[in-house]
PyMOL commands that place a pseudoatom at each C-alpha (Angstrom):
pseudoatom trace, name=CA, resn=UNK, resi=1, chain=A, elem=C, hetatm=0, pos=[-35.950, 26.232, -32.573]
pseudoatom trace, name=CA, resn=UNK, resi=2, chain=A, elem=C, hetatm=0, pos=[-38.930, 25.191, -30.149]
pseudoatom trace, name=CA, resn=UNK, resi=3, chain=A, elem=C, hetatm=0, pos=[-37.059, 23.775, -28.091]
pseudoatom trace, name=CA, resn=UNK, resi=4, chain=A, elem=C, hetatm=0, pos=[-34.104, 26.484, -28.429]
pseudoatom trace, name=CA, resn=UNK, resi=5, chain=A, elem=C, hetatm=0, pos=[-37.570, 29.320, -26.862]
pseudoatom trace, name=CA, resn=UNK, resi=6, chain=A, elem=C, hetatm=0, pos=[-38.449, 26.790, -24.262]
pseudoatom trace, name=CA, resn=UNK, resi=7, chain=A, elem=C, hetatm=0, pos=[-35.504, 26.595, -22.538]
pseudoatom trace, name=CA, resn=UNK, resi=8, chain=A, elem=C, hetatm=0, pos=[-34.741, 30.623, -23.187]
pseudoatom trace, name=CA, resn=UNK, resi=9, chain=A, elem=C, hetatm=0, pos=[-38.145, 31.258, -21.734]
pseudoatom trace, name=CA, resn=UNK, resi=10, chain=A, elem=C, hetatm=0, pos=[-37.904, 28.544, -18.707]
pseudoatom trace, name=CA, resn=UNK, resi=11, chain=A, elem=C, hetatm=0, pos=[-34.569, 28.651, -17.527]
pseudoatom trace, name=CA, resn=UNK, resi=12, chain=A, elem=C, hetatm=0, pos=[-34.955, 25.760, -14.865]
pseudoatom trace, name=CA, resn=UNK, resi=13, chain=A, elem=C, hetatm=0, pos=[-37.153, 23.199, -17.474]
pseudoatom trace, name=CA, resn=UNK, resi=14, chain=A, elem=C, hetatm=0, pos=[-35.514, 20.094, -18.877]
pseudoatom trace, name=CA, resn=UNK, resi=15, chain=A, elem=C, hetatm=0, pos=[-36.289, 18.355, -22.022]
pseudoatom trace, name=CA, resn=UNK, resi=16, chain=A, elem=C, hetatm=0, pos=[-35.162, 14.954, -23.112]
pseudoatom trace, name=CA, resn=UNK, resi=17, chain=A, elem=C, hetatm=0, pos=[-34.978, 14.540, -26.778]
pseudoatom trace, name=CA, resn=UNK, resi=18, chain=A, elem=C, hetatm=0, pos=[-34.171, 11.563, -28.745]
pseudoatom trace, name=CA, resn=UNK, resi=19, chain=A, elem=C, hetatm=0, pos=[-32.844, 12.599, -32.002]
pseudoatom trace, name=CA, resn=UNK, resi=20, chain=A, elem=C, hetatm=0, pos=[-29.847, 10.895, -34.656]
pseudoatom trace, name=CA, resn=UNK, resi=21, chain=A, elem=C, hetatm=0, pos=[-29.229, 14.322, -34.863]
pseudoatom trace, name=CA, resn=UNK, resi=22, chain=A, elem=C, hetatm=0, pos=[-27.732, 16.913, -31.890]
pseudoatom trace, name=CA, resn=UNK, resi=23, chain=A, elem=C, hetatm=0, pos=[-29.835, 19.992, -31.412]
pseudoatom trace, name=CA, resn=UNK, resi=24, chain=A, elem=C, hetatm=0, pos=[-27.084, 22.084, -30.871]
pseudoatom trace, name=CA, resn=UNK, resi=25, chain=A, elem=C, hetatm=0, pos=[-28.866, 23.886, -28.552]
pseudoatom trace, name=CA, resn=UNK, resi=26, chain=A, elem=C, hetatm=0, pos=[-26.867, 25.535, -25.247]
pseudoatom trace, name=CA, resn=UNK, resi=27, chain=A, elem=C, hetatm=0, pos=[-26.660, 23.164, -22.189]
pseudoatom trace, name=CA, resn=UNK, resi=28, chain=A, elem=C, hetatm=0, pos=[-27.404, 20.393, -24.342]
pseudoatom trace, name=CA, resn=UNK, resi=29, chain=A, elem=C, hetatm=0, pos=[-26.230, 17.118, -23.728]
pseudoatom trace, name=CA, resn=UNK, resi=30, chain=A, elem=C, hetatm=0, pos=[-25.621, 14.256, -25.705]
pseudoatom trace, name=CA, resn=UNK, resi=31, chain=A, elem=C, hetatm=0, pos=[-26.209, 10.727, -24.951]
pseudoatom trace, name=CA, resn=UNK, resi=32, chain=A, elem=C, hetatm=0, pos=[-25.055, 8.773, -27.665]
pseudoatom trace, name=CA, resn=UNK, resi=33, chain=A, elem=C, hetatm=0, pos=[-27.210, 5.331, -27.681]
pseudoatom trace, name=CA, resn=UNK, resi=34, chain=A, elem=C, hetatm=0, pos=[-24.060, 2.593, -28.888]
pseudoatom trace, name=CA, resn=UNK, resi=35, chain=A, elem=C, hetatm=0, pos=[-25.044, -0.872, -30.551]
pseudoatom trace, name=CA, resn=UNK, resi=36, chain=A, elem=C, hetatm=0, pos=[-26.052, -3.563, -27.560]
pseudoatom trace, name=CA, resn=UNK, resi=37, chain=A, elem=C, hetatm=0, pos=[-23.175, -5.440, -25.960]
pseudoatom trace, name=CA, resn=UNK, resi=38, chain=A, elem=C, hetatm=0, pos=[-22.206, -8.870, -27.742]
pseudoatom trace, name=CA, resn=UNK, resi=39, chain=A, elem=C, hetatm=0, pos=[-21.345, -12.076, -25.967]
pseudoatom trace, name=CA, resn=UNK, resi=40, chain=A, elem=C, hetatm=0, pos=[-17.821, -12.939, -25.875]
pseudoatom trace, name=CA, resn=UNK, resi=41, chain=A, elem=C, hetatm=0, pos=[-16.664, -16.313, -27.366]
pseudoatom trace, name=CA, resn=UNK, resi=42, chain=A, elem=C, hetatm=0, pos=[-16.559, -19.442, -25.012]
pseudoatom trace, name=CA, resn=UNK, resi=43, chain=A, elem=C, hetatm=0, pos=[-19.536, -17.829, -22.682]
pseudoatom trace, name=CA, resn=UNK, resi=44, chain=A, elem=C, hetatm=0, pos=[-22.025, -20.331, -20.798]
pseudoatom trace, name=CA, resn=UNK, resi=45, chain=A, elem=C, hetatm=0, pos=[-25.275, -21.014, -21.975]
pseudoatom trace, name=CA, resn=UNK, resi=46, chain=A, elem=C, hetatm=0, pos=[-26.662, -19.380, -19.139]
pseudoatom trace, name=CA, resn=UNK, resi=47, chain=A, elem=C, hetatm=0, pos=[-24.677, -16.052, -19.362]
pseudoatom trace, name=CA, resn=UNK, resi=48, chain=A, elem=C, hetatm=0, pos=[-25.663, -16.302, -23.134]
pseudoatom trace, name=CA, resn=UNK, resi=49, chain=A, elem=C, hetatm=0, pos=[-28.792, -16.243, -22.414]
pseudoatom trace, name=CA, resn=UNK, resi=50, chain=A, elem=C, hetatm=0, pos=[-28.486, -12.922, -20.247]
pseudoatom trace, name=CA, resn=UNK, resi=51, chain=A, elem=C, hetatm=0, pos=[-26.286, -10.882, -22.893]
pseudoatom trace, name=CA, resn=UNK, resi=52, chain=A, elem=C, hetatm=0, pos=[-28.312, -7.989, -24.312]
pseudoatom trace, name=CA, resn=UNK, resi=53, chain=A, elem=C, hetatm=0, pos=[-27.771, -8.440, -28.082]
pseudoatom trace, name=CA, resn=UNK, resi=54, chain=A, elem=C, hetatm=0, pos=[-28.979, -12.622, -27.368]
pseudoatom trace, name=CA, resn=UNK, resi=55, chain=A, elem=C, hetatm=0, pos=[-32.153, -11.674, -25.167]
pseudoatom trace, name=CA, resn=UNK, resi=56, chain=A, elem=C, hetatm=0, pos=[-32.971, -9.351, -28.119]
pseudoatom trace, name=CA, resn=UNK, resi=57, chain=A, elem=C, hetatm=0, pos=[-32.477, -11.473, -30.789]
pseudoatom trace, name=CA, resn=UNK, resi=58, chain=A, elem=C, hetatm=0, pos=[-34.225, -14.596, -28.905]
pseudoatom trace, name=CA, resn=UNK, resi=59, chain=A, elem=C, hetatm=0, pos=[-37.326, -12.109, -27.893]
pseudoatom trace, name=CA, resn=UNK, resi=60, chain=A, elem=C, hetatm=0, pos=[-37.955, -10.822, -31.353]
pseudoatom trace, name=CA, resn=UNK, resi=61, chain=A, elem=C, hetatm=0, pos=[-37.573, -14.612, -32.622]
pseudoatom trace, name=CA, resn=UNK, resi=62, chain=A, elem=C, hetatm=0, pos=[-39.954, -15.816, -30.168]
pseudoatom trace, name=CA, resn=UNK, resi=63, chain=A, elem=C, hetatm=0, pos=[-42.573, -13.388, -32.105]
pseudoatom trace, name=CA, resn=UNK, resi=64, chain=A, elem=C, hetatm=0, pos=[-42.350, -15.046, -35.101]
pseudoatom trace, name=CA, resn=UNK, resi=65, chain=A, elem=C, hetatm=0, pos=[-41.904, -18.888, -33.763]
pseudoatom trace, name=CA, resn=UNK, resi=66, chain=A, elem=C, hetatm=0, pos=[-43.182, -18.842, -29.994]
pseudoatom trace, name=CA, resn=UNK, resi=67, chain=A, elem=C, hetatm=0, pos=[-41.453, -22.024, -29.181]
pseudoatom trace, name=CA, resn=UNK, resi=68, chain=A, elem=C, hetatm=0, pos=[-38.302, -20.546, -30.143]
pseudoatom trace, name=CA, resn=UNK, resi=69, chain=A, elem=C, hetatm=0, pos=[-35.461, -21.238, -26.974]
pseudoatom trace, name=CA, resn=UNK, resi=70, chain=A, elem=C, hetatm=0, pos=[-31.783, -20.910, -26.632]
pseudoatom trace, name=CA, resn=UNK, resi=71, chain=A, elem=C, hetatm=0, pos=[-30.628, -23.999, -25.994]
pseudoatom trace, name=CA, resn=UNK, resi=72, chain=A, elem=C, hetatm=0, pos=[-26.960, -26.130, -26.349]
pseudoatom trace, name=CA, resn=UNK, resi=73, chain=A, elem=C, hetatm=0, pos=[-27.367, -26.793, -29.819]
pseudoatom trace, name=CA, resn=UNK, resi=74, chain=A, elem=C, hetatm=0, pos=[-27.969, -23.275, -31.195]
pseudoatom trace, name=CA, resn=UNK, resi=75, chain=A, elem=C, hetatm=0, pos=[-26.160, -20.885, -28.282]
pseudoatom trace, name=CA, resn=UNK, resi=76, chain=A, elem=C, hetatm=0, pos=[-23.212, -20.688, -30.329]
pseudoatom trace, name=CA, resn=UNK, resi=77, chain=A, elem=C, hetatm=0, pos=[-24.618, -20.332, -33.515]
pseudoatom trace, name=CA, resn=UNK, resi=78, chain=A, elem=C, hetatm=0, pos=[-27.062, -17.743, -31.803]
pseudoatom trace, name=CA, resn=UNK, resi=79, chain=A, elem=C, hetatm=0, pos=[-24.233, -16.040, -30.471]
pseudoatom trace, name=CA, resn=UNK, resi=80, chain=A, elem=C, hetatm=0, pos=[-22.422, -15.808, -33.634]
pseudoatom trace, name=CA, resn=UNK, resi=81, chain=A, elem=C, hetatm=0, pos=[-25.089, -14.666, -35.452]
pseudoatom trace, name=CA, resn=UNK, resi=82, chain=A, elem=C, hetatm=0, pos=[-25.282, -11.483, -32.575]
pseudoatom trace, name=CA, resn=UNK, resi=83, chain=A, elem=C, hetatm=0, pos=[-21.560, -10.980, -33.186]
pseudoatom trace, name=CA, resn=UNK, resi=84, chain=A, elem=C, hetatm=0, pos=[-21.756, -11.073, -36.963]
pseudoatom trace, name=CA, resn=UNK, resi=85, chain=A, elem=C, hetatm=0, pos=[-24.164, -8.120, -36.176]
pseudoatom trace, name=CA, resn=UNK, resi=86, chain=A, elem=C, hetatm=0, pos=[-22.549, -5.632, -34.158]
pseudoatom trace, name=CA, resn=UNK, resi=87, chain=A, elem=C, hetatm=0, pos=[-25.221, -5.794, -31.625]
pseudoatom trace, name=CA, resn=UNK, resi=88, chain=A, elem=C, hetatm=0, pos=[-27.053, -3.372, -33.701]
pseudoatom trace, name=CA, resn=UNK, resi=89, chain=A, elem=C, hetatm=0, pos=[-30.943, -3.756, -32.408]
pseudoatom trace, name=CA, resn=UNK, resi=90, chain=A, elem=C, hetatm=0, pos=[-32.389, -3.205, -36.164]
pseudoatom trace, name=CA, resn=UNK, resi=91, chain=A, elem=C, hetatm=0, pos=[-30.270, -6.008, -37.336]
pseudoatom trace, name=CA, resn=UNK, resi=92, chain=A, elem=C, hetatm=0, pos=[-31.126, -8.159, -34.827]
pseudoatom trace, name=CA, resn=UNK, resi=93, chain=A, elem=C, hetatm=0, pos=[-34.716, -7.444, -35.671]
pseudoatom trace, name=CA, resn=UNK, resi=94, chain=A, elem=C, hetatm=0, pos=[-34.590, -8.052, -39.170]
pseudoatom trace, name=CA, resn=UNK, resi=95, chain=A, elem=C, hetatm=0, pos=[-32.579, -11.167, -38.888]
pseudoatom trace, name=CA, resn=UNK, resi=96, chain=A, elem=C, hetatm=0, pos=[-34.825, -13.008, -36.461]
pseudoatom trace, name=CA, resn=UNK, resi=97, chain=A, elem=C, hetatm=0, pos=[-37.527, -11.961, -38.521]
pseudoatom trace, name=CA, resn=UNK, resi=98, chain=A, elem=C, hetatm=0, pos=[-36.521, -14.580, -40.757]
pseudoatom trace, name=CA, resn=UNK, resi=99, chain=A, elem=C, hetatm=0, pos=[-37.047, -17.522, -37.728]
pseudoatom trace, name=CA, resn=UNK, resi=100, chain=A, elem=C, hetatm=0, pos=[-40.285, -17.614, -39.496]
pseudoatom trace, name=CA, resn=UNK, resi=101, chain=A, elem=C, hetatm=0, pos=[-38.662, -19.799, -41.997]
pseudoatom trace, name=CA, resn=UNK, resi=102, chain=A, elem=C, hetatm=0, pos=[-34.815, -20.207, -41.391]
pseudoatom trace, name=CA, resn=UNK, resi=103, chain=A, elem=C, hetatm=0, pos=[-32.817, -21.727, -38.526]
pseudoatom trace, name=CA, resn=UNK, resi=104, chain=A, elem=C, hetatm=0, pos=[-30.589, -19.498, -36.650]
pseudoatom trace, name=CA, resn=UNK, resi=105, chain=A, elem=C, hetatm=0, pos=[-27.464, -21.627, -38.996]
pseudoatom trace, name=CA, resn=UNK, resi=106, chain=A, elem=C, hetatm=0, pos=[-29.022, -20.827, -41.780]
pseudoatom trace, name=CA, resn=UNK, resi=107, chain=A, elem=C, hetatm=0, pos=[-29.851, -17.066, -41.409]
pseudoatom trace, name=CA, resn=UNK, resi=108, chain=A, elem=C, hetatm=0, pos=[-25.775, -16.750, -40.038]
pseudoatom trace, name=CA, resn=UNK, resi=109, chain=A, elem=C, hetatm=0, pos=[-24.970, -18.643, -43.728]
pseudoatom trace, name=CA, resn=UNK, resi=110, chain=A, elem=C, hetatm=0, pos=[-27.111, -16.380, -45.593]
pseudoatom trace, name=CA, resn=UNK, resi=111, chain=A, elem=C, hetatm=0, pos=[-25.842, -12.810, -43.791]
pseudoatom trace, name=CA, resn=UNK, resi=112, chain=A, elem=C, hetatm=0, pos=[-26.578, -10.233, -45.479]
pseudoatom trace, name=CA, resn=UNK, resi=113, chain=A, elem=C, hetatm=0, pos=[-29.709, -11.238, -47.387]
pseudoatom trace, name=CA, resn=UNK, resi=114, chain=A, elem=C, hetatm=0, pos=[-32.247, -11.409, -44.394]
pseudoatom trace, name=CA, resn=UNK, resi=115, chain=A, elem=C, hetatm=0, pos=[-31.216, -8.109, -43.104]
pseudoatom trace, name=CA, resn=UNK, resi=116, chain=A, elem=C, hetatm=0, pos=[-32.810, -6.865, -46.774]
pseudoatom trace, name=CA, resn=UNK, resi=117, chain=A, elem=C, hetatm=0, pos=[-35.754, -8.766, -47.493]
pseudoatom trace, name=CA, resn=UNK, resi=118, chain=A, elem=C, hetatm=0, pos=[-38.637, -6.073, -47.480]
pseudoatom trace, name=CA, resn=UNK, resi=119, chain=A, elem=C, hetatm=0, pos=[-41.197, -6.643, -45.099]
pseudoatom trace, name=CA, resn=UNK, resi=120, chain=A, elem=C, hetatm=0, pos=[-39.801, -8.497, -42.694]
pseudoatom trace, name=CA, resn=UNK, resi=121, chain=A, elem=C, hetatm=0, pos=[-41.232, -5.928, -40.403]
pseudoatom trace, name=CA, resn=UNK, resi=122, chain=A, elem=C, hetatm=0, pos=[-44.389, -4.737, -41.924]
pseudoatom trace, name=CA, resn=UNK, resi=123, chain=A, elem=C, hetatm=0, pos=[-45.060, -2.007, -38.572]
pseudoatom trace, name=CA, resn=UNK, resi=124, chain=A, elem=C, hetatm=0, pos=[-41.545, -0.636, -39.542]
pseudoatom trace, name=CA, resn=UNK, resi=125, chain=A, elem=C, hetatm=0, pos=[-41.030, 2.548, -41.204]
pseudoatom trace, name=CA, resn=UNK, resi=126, chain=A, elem=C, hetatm=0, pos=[-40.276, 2.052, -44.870]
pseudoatom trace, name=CA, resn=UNK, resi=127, chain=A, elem=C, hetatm=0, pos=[-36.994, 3.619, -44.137]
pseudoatom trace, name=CA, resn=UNK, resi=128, chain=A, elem=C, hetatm=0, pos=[-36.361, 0.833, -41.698]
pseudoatom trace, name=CA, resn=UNK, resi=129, chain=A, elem=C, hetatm=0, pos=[-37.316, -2.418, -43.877]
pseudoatom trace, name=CA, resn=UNK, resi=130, chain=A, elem=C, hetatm=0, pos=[-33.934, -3.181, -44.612]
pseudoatom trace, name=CA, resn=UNK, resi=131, chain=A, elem=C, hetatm=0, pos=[-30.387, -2.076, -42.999]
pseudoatom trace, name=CA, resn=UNK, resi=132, chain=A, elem=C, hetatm=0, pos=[-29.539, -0.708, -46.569]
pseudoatom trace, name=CA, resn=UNK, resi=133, chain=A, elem=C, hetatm=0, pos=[-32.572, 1.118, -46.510]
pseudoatom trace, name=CA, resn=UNK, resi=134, chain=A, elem=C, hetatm=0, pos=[-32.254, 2.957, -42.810]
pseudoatom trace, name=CA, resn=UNK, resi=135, chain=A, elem=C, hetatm=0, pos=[-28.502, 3.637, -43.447]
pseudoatom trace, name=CA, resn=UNK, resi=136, chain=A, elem=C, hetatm=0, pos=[-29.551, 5.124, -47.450]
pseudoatom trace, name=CA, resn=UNK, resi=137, chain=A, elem=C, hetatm=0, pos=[-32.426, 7.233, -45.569]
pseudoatom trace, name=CA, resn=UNK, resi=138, chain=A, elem=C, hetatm=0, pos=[-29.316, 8.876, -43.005]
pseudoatom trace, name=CA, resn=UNK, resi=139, chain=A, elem=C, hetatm=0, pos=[-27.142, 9.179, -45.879]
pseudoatom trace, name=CA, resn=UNK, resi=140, chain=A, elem=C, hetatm=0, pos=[-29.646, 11.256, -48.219]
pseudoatom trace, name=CA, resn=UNK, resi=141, chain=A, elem=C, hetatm=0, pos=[-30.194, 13.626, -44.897]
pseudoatom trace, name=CA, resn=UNK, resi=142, chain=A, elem=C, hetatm=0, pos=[-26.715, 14.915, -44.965]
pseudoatom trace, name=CA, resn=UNK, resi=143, chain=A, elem=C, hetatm=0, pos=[-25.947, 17.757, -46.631]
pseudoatom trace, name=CA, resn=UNK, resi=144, chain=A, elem=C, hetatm=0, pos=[-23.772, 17.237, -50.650]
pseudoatom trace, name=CA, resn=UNK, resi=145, chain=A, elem=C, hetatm=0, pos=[-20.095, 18.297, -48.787]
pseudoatom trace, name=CA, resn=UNK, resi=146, chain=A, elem=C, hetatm=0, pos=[-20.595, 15.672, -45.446]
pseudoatom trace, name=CA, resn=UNK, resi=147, chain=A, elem=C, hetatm=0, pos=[-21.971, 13.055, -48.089]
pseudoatom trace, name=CA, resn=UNK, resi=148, chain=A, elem=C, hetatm=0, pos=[-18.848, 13.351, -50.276]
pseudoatom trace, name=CA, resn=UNK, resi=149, chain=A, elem=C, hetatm=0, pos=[-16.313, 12.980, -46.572]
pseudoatom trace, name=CA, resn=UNK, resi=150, chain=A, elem=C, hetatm=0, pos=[-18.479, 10.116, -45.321]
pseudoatom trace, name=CA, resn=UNK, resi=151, chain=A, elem=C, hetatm=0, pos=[-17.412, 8.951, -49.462]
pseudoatom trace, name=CA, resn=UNK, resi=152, chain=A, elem=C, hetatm=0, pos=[-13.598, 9.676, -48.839]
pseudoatom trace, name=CA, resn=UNK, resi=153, chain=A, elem=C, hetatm=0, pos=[-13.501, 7.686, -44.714]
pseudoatom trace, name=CA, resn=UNK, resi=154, chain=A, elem=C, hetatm=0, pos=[-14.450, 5.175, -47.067]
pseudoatom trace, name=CA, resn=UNK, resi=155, chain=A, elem=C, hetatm=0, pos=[-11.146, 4.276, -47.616]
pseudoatom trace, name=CA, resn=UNK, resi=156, chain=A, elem=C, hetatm=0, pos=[-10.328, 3.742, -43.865]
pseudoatom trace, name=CA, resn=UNK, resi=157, chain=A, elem=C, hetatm=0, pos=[-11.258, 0.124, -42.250]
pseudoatom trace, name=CA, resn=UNK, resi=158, chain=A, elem=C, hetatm=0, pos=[-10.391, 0.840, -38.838]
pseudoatom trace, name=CA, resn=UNK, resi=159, chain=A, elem=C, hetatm=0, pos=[-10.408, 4.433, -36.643]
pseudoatom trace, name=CA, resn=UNK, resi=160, chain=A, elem=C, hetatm=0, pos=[-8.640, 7.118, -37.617]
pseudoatom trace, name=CA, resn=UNK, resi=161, chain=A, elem=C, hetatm=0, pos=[-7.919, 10.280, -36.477]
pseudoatom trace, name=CA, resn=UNK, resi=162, chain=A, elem=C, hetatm=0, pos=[-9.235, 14.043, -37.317]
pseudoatom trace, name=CA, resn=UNK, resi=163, chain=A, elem=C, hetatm=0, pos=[-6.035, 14.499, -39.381]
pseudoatom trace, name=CA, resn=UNK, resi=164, chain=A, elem=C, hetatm=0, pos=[-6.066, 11.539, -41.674]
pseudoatom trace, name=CA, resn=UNK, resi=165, chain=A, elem=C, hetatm=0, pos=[-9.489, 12.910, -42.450]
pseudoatom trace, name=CA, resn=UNK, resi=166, chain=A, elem=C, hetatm=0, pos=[-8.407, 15.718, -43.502]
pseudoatom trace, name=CA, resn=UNK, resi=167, chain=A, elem=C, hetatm=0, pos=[-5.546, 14.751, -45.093]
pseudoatom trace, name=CA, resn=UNK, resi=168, chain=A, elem=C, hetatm=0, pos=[-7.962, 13.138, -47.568]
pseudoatom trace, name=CA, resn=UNK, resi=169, chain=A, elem=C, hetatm=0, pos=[-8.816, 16.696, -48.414]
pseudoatom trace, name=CA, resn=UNK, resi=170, chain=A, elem=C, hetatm=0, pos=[-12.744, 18.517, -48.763]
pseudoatom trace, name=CA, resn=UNK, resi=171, chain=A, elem=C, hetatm=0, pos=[-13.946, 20.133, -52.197]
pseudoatom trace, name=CA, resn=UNK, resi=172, chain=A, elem=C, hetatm=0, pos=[-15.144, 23.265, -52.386]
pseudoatom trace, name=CA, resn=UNK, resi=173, chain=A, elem=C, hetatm=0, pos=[-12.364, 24.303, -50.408]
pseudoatom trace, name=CA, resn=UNK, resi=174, chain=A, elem=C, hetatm=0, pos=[-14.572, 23.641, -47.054]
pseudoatom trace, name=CA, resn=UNK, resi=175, chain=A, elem=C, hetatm=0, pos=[-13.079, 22.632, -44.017]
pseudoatom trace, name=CA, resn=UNK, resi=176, chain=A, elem=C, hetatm=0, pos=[-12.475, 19.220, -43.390]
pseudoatom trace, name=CA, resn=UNK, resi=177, chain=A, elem=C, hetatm=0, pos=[-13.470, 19.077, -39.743]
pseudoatom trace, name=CA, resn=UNK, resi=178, chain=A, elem=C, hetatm=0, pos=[-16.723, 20.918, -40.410]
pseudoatom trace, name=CA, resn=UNK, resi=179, chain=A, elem=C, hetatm=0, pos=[-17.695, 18.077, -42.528]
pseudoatom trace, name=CA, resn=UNK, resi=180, chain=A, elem=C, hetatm=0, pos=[-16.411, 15.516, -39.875]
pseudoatom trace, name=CA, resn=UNK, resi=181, chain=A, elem=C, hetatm=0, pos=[-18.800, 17.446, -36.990]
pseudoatom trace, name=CA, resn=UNK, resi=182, chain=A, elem=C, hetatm=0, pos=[-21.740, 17.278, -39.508]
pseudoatom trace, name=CA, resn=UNK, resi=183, chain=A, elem=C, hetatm=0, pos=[-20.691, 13.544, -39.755]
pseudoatom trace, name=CA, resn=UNK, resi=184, chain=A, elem=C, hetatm=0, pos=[-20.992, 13.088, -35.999]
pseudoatom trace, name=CA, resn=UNK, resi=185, chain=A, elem=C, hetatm=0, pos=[-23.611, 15.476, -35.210]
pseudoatom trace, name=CA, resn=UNK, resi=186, chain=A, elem=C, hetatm=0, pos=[-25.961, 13.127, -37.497]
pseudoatom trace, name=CA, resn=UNK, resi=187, chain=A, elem=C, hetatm=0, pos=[-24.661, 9.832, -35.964]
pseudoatom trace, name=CA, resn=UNK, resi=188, chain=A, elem=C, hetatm=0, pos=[-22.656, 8.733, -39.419]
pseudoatom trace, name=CA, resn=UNK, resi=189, chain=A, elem=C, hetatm=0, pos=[-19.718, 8.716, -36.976]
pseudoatom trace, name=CA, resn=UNK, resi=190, chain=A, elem=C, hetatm=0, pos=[-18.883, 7.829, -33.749]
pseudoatom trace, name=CA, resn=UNK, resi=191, chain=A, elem=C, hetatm=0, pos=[-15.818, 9.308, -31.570]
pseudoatom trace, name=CA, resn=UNK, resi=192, chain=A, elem=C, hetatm=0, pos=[-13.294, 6.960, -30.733]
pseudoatom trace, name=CA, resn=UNK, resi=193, chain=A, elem=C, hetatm=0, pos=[-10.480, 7.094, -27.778]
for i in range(1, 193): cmd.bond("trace and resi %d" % i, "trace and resi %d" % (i + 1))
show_as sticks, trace
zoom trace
């Protein structure tokens, strides 16, 4: 709502917001922030070392063991490891948060159990200790009818579309795609071509 009067009462002032949630405010628009890009299979050490998901990985392992470098012997591993993740930044974090003790083979073996060791990040939110943690914190936002869709697209491994959503069904007799907007609107879902 603050920001809702601001722009009402300054027609020509611009706010930048960064939210998991739209505002759903007029003239808004959103920016959706996706997972960083992974490195393709068979890529050179050297463009390795330049792909977003590796520098981020490699920079946060370098906290925890300074003399940490990408080299021949773990790129692919490395790279691997960034793949298995998605190129999701918290996972990143949380896995080479275990460099402190673990090689990047053995972290990539143990998948998922570093990304839920508590603590691994101490100046983290509690809601962001573990993956399981930051996605149960999202989950207990939405409201009872979006919890029970995001439930149903359970079924679904891939994309699908608006319609096999809601031929799945809602209770309550609520609409379907209302549930699927709350869905996106709180970044449980992303759109899809």
């Amino acid at each position: 709502p603050v920001v809702a009067d601001l722009l009402q009462s300054a027609p020509d002032l611009r706010v930048l917001v960064t939210s998991r949630v739209v505002l759903r405010v007029r003239g808004e628009q959103e920016w959706r922030v996706g997972p960083l890009g992974i490195p393709p299979p068979g890529i050179t050490l050297e463009a390795l070392a330049e792909n977003p998901a590796v520098r981020l990985f490699v920079d946060r392992a370098r906290d925890v063991q300074p003399g940490f470098t990408l080299t021949s012997q773990n790129a692919e591993t490395v790279a691997e490891l960034c793949r298995r993740l998605d190129g999701l930044p918290l996972a990143l974090e949380l896995a080479a948060a275990s460099m402190r003790l673990l090689t990047p083979g053995q972290i990539l073996d143990q998948l998922p159990a570093p990304l839920e060791r508590p603590g691994a990040l101490a100046d983290l939110p509690g809601r962001q200790q573990t993956l399981t943690g930051t996605i149960q914190w999202s989950y207990d936002l939405l409201p009872a009818p979006a919890q029970r869709m995001l439930a149903r697209l359970s079924v679904f491994a891939a994309p699908f579309t608006a319609a096999a959503a809601e031929a799945l069904g809602s209770q309550d007799d609520r609409d379907a795609v209302q549930d699927l907007s709350t869905l996106l609107d709180h970044s449980m879902l992303s759109p899809a071509e």
